[in-house]
C-alpha positions in Angstrom: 0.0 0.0 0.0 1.4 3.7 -0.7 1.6 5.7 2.4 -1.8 7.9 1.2 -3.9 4.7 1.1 -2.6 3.5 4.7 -3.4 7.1 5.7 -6.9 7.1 4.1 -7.2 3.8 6.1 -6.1 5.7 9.5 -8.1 8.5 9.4 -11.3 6.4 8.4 -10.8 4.3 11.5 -9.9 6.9 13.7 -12.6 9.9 12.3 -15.5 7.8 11.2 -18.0 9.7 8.7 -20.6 12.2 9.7 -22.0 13.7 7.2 -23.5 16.9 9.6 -21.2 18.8 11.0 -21.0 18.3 14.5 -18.8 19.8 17.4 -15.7 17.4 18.4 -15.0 17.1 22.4 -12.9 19.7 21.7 -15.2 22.4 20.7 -14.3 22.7 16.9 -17.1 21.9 14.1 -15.9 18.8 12.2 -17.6 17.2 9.2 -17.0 13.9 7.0 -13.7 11.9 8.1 -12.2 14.8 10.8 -12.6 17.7 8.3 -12.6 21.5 9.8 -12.3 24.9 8.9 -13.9 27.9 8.2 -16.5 26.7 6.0 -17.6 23.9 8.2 -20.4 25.1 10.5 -22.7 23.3 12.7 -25.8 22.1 10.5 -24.0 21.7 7.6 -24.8 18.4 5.4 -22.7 16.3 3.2 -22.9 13.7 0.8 -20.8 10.5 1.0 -19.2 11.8 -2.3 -18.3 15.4 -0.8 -17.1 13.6 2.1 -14.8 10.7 0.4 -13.8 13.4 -1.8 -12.6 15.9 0.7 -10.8 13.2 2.6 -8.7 12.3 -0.6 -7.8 15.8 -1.3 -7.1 16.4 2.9 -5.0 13.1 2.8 -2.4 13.8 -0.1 -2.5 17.6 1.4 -1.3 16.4 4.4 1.3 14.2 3.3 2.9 16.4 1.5 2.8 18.8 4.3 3.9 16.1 6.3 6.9 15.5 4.0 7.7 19.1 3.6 7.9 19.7 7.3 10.0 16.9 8.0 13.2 15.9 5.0 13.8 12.7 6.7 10.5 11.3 6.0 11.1 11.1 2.3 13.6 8.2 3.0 10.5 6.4 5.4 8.9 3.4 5.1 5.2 3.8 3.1 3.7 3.1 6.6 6.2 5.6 8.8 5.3 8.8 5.9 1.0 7.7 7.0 2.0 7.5 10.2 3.5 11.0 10.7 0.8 12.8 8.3 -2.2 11.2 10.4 -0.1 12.7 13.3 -0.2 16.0 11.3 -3.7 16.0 9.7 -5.2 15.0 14.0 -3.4 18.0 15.2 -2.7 20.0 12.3 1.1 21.4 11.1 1.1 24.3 13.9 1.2 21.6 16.4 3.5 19.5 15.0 6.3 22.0 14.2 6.6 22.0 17.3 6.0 18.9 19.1 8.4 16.5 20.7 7.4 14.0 17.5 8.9 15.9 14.7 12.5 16.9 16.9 12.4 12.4 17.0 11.8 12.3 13.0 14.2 15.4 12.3 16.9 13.6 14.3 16.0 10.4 12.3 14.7 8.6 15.6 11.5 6.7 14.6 11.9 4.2 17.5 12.1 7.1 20.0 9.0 8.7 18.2 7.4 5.7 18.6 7.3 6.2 22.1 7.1 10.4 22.2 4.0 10.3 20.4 2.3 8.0 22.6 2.2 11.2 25.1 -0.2 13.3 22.5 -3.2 11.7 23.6 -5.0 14.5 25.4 -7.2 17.4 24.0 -8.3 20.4 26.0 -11.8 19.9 27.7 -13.5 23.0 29.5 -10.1 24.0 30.1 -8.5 21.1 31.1 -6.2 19.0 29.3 -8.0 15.5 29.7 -7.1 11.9 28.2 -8.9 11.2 25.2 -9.4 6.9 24.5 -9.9 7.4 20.8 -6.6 9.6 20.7 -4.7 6.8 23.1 -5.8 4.1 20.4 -5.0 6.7 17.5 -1.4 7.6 18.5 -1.1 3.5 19.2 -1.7 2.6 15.7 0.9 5.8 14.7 3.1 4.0 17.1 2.6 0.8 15.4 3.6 2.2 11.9 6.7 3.7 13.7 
């Protein structure tokens, strides 16, 4: 599999599809597979084509980001690239230039990132960083692709 079909594959099993927008435990309005942005408000609807579509176009986005942000993935494993742009595309590239994970894949550590990442598993809750399951078994299957 190319590193864009095992991210497809990630964020499906991680997201889910919801084709009204909704808001996600952390307050932001999400729509299809984990999509957000300006133009996504509460109410608004989807078909399963907008929705496939936009995660295609989100998922080679972010890998390239991905790739962009980070030289030493170009020389990754398939699975190590999806691993690092589901990373990316969960917390978006703001996050990541400056998390822990990308100082392990700059320095060419994948087996410490495997670890490092395990630690972004919280969101902030009413204020409160608090431990999110579906993040725990997200970053796990990140880890795995490590």
């Amino acid at each position: 599999m190319t590193a864009v079909e095992i991210l497809i594959d990630l964020i499906k099993r991680s997201e889910g599809c919801k084709l009204k927008a909704y808001k996600c435990p952390a307050g932001v309005c999400t729509i299809g597979y984990g999509i957000t942005g300006p133009d996504i408000i509460e109410g608004l609807t989807w078909t399963q084509e907008q929705a496939d579509q936009a995660l295609t176009d989100a998922a080679y986005h972010v890998l390239d980001e991905a790739l962009y942000q980070s030289k030493n993935l170009r020389s990754a494993t398939e699975g190590q690239k999806a691993a690092i742009a589901d990373f990316v595309y969960n917390l978006g590239v703001g996050a990541y230039r400056a998390s822990s994970v990308k100082r392990c894949i700059d320095a060419s550590d994948f087996q410490e990132a495997k670890h490092v990442i395990m630690k972004w598993n919280k969101a902030r809750i009413n204020g409160k960083l608090t431990e999110l399951p579906g993040l725990t078994k997200r970053r796990q299957a990140e880890s795995d692709l490590l």
